[in-house]
Backbone as numpy.savetxt, mean C-alpha at the origin, in Angstrom:
# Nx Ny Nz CAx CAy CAz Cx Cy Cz
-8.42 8.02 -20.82 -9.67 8.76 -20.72 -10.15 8.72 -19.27
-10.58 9.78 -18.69 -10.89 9.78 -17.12 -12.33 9.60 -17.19
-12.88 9.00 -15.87 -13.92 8.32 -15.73 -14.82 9.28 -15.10
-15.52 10.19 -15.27 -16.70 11.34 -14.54 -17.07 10.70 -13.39
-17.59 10.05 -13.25 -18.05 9.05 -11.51 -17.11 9.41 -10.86
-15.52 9.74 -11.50 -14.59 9.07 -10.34 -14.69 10.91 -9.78
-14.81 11.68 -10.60 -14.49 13.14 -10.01 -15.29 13.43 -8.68
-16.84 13.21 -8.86 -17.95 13.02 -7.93 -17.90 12.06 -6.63
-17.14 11.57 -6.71 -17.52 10.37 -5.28 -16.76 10.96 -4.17
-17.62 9.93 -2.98 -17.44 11.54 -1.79 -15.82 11.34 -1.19
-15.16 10.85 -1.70 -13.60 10.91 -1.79 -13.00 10.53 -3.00
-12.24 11.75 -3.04 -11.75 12.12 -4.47 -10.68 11.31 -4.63
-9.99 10.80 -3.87 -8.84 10.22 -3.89 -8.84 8.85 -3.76
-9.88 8.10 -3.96 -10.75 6.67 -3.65 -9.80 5.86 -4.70
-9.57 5.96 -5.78 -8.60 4.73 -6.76 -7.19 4.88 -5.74
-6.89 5.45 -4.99 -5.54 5.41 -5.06 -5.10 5.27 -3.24
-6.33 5.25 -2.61 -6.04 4.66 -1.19 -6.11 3.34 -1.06
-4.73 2.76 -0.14 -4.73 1.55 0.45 -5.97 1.18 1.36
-5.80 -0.18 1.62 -7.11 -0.34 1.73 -7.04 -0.41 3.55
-6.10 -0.14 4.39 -5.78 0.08 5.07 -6.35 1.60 5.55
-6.20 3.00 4.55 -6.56 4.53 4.78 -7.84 3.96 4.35
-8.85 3.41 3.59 -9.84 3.57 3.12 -10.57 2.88 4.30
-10.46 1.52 5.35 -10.88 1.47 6.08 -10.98 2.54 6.78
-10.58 3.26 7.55 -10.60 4.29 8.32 -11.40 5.79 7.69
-11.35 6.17 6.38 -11.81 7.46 5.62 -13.35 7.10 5.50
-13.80 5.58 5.08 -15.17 5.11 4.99 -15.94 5.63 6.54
-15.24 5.29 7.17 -16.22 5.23 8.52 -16.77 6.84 9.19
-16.31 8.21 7.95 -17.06 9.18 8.27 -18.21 9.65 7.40
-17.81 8.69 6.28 -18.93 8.60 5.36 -20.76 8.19 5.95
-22.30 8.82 5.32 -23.08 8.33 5.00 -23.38 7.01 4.48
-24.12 6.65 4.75 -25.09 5.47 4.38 -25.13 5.62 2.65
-25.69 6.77 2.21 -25.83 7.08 0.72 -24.32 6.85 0.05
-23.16 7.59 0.86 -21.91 7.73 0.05 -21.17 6.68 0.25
-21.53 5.69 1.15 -20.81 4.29 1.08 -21.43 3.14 -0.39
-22.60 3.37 -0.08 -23.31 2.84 -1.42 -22.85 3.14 -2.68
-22.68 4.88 -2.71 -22.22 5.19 -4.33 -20.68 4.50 -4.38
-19.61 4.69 -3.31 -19.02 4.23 -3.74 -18.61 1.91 -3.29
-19.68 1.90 -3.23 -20.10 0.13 -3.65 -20.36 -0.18 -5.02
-20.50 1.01 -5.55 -21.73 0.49 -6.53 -20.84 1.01 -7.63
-19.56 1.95 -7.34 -18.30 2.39 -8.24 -17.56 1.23 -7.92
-16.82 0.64 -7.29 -16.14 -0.66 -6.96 -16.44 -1.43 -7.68
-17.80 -1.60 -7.49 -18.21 -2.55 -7.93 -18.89 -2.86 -9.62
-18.82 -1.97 -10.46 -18.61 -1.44 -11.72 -16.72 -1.31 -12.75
-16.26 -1.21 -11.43 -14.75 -0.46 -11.89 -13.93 -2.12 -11.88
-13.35 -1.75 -10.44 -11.96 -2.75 -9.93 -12.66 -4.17 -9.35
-14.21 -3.47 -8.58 -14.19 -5.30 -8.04 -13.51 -5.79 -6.96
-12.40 -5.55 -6.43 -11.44 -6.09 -5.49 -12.57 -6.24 -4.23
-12.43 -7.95 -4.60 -13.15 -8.74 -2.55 -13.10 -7.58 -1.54
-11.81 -7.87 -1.76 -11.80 -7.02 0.01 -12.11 -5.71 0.02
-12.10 -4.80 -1.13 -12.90 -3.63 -0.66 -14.43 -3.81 -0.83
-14.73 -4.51 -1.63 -15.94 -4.47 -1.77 -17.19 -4.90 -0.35
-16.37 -5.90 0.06 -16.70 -6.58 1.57 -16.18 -5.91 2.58
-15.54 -4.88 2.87 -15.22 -3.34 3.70 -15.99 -2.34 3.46
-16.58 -2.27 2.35 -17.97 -0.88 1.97 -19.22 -1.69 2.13
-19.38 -2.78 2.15 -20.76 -3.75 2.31 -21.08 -3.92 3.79
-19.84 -4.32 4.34 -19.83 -4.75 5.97 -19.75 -3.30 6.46
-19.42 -2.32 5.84 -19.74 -0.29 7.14 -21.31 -0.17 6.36
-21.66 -0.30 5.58 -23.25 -0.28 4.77 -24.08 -1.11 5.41
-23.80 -2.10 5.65 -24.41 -2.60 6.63 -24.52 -2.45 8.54
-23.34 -1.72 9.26 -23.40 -1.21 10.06 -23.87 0.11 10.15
-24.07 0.98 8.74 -24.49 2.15 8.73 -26.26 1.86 8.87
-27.01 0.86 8.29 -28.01 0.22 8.63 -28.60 -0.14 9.67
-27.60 -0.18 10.54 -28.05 -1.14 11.79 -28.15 0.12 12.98
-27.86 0.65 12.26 -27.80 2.04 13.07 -26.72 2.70 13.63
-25.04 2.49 13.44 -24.12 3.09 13.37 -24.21 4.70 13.13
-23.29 5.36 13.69 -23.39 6.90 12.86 -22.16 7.16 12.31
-22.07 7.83 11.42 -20.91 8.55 10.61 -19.88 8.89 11.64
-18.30 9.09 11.86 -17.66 9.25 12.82 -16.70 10.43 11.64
-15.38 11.12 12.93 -14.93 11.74 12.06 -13.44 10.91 11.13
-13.60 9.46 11.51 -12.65 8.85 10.90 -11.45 8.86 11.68
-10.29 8.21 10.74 -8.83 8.99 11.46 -8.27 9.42 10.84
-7.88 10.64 11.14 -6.95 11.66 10.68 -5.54 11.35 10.66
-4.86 10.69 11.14 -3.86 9.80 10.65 -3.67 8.57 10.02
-5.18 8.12 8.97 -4.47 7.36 8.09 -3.95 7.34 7.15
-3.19 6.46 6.78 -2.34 6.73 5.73 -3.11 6.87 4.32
-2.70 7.76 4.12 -3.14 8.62 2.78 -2.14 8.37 1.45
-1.93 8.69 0.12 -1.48 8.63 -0.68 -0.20 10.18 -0.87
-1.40 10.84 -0.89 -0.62 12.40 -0.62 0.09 12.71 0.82
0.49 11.56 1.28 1.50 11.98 3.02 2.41 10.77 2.45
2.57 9.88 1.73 3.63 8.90 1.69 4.83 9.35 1.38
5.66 8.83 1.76 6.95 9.35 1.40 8.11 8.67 0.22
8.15 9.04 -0.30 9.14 8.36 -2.09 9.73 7.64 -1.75
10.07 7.40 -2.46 11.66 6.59 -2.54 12.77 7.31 -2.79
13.64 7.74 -1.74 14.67 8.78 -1.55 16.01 7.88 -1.67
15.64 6.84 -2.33 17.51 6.02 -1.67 17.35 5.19 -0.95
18.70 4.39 -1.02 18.59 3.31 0.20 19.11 3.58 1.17
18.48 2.45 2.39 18.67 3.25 3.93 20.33 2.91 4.31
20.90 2.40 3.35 22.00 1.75 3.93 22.86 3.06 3.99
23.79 3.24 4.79 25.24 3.79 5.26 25.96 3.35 5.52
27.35 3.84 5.50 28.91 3.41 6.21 28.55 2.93 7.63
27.28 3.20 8.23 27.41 3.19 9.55 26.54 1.37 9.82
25.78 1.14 8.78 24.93 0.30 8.35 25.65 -0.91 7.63
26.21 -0.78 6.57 26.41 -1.43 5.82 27.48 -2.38 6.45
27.31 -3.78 6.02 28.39 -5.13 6.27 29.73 -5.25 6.01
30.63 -5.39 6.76 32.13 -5.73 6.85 32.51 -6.28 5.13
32.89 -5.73 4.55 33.93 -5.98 3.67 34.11 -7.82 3.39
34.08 -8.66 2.78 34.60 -9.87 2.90 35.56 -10.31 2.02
36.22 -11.57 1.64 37.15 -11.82 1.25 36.52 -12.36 -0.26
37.27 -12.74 -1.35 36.27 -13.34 -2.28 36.32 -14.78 -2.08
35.26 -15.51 -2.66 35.68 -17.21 -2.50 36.46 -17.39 -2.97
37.14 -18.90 -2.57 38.44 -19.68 -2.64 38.58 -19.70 -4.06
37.26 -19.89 -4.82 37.61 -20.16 -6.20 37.84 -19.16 -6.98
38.13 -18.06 -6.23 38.26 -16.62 -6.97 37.21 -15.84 -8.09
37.54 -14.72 -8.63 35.70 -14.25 -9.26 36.93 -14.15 -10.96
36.54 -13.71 -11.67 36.62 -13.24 -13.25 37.78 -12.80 -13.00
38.20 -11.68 -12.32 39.26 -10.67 -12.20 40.49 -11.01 -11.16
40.06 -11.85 -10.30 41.06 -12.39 -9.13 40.88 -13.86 -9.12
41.89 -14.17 -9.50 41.86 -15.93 -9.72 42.31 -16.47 -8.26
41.82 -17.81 -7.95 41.51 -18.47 -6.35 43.42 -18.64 -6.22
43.38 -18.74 -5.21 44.23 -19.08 -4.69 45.00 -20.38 -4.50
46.00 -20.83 -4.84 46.40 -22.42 -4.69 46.24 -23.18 -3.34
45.68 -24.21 -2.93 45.94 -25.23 -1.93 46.85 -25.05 -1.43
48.28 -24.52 -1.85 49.46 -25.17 -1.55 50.13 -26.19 -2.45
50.98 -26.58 -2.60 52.07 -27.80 -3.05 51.62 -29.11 -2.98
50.88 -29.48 -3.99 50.10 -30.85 -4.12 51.01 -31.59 -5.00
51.45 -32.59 -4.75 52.60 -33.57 -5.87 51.88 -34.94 -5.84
């Protein structure tokens, strides 16, 4: 069931930014829209550290800070990139090795040599 608060708050995409993009997206926000979303945090998920990142810009928005235009390169949810595979290649990947002495399931170890 979706939560109506969450459609309204002045970033729509607020459950699902790191808290890394959300530092940076907060700081073009109002005084009013840092509060609403304190006061959603703080109803919803709770998490310390965001909650003490919208308290500590609410409180610089207080002190007389102004709204900025943020950064436009933080990392966002909708710019991440999948999981396409692993990075490894022929060009990457580790030398081939031998199996241990004691050999695996399918290739039995090898003798010492002639022990009497």
């Amino acid at each position: 069931m979706a939560d109506p608060a969450r459609n309204t708050l002045p970033l729509p995409d607020y459950d699902h930014l790191p808290i890394g993009g959300l530092e940076s997206r907060v700081r073009s926000l109002s005084a009013d829209e840092v509060e609403e979303l304190l006061a959603y945090e703080r109803s919803h998920a709770d998490r310390v550290p965001v909650t003490e990142l919208l308290a500590n810009r609410l409180e610089q928005l207080r002190a007389g800070a102004q709204p900025t235009s943020g950064d436009p390169g933080a990392i966002r949810p909708e710019q991440s990139e999948g999981h396409a595979g692993s990075p490894v290649s022929p060009a990457t990947s580790p030398e081939p090795f031998s199996p241990p002495p004691h050999g695996t399931p399918d290739q039995f170890g090898k003798p010492k040599g002639d022990r009497t």
